[in-house]
SELOZA-276253 format. One record per atom (N, C-alpha, C, CB): x, y, z. Coordinates in Angstrom, 2 decimals. Glycine has a CB too. Example, Ala and Ser with C-alpha at 12.3 -4.5 7.8 and 13.67 -1.06 7.14 Angstrom:
BEGIN
@c1:13.19 c2:-5.69 c3:7.80
@c1:12.30 c2:-4.50 c3:7.80
@c1:13.20 c2:-3.30 c3:7.80
@c1:11.31 c2:-4.47 c3:9.05
@c1:12.85 c2:-2.25 c3:7.08
@c1:13.67 c2:-1.06 c3:7.14
@c1:12.90 c2:0.03 c3:7.87
@c1:14.08 c2:-0.60 c3:5.72
This chain:
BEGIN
@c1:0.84 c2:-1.19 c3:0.00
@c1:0.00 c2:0.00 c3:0.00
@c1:0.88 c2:1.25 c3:0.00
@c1:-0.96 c2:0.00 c3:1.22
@c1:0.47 c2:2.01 c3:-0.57
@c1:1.18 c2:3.52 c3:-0.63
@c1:0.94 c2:4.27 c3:0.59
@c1:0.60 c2:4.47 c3:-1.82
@c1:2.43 c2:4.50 c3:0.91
@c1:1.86 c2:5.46 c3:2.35
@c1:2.41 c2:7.02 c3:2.11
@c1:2.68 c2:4.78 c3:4.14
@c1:2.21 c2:7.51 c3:0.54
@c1:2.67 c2:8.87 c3:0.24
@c1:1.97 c2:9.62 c3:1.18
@c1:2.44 c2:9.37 c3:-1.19
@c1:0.38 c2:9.76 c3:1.26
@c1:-0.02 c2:10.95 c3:2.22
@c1:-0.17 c2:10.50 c3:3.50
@c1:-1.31 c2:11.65 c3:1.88
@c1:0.17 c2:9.93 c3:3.84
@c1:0.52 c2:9.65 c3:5.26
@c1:1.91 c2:10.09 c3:5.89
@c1:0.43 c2:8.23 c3:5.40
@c1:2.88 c2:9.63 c3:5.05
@c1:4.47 c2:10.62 c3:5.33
@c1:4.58 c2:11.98 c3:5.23
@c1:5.60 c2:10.34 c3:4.34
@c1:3.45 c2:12.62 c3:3.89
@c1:2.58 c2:14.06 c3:3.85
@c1:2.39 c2:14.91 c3:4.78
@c1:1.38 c2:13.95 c3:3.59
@c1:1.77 c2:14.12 c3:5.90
@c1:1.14 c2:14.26 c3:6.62
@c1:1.56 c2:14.83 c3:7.97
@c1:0.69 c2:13.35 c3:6.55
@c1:3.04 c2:13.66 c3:7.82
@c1:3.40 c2:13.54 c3:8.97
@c1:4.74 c2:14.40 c3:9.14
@c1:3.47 c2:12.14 c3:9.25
@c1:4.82 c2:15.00 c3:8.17
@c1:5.92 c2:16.11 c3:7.43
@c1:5.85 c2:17.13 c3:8.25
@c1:5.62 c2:16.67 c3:5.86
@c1:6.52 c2:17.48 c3:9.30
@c1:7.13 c2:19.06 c3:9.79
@c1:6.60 c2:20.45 c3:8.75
@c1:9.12 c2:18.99 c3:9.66
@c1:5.89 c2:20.98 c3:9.63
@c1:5.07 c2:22.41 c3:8.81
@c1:6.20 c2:23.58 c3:8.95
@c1:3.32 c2:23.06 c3:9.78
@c1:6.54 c2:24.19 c3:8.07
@c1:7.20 c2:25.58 c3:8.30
@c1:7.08 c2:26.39 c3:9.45
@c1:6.81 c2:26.40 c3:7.39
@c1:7.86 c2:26.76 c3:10.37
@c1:7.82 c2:28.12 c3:11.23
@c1:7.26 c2:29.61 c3:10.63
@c1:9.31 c2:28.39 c3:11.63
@c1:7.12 c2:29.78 c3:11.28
@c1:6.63 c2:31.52 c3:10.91
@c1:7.16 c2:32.24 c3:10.43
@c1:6.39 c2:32.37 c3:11.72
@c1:8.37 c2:31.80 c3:11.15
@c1:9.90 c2:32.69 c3:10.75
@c1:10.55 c2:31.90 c3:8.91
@c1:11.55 c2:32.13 c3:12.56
@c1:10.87 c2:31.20 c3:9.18
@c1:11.07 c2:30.44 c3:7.53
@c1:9.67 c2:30.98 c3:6.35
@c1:10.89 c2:28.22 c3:7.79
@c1:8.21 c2:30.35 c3:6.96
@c1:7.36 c2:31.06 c3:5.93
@c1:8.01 c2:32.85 c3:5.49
@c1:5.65 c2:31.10 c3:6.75
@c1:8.34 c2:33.21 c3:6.05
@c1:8.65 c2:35.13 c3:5.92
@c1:9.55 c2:35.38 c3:5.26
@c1:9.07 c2:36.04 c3:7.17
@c1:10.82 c2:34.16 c3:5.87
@c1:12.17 c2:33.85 c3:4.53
@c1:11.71 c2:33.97 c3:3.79
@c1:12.95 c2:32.66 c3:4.16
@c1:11.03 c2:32.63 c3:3.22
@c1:10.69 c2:32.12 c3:1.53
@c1:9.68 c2:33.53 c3:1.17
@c1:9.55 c2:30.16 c3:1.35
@c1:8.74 c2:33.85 c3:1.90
@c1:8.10 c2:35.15 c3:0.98
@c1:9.18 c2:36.50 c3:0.47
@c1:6.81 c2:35.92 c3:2.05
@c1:10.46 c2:36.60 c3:1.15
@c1:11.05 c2:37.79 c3:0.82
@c1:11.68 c2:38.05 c3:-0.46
@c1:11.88 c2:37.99 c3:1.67
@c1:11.31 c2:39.02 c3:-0.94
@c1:11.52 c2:39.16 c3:-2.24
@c1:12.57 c2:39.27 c3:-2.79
@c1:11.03 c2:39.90 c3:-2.61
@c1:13.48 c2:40.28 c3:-1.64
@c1:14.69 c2:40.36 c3:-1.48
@c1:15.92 c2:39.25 c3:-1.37
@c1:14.61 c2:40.98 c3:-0.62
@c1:15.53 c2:38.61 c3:-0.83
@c1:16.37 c2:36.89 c3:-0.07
@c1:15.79 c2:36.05 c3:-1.50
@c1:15.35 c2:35.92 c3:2.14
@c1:15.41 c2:36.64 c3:-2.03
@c1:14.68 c2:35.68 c3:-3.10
@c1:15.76 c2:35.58 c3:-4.42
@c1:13.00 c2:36.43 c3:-3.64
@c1:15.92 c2:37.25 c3:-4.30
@c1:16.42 c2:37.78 c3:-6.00
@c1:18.15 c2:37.58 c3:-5.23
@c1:15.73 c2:40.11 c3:-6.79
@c1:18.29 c2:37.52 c3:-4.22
@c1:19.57 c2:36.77 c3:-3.85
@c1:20.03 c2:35.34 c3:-3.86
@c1:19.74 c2:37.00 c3:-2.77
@c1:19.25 c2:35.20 c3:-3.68
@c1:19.33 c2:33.43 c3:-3.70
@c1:19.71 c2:33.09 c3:-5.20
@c1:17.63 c2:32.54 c3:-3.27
@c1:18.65 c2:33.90 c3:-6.25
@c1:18.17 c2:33.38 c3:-7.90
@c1:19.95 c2:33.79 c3:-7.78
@c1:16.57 c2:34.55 c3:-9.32
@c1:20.30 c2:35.14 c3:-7.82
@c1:21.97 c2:35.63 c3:-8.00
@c1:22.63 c2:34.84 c3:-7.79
@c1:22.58 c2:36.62 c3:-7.26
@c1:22.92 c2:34.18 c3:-6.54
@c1:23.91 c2:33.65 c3:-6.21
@c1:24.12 c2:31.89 c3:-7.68
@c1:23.56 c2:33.41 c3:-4.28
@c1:22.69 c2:31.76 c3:-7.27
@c1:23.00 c2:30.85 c3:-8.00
@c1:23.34 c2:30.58 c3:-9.52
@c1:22.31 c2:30.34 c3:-7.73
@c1:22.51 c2:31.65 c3:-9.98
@c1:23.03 c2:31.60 c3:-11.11
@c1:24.51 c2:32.47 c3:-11.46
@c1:21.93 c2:31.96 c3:-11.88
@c1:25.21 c2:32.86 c3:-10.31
@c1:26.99 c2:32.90 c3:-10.70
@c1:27.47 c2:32.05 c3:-10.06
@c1:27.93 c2:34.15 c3:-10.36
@c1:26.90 c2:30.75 c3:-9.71
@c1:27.32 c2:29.39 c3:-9.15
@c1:27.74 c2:28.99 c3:-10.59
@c1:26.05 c2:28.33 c3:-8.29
@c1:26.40 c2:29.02 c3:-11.17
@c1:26.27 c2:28.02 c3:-12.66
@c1:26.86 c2:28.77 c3:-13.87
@c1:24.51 c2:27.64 c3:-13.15
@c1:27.53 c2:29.89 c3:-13.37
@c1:28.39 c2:30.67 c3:-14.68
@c1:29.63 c2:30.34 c3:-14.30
@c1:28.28 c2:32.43 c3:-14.90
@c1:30.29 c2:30.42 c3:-13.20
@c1:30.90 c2:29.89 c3:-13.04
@c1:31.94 c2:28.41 c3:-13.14
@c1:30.51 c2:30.26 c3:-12.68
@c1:30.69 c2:27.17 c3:-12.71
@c1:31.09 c2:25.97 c3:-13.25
@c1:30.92 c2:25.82 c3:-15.23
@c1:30.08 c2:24.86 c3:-12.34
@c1:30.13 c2:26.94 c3:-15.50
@c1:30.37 c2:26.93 c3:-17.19
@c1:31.25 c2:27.31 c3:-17.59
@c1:29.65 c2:27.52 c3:-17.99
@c1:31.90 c2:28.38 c3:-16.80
@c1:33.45 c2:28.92 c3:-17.15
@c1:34.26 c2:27.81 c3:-17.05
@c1:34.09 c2:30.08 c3:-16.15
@c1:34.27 c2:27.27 c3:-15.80
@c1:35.45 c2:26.40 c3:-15.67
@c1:35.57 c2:25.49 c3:-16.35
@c1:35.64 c2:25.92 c3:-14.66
@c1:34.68 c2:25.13 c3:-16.94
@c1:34.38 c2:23.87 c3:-17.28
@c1:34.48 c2:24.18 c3:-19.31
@c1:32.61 c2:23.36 c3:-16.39
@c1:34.55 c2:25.23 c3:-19.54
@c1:34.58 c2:25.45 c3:-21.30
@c1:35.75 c2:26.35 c3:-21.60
@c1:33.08 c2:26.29 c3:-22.00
């Protein structure tokens, strides 16, 4: 038997404080930055 929504379920809900992280728009368009001169990076090195 599948116990997908049951592990779902039983899954740890976000804090208040983390929900407010992930909404910031700011921490957001930093995050997208960083990563994408992660991935320019390994394209440099790598060509």
């Amino acid at each position: 038997m599948d116990d997908t929504q049951r592990r779902i379920d039983a899954a740890p809900l976000p804090v208040a404080r983390e929900l407010r992280r992930r909404r910031n728009l700011i921490l957001q368009f930093l995050r997208f930055v960083r990563l994408n001169w992660t991935m320019y990076r390994l394209a440099r090195h790598h060509h």
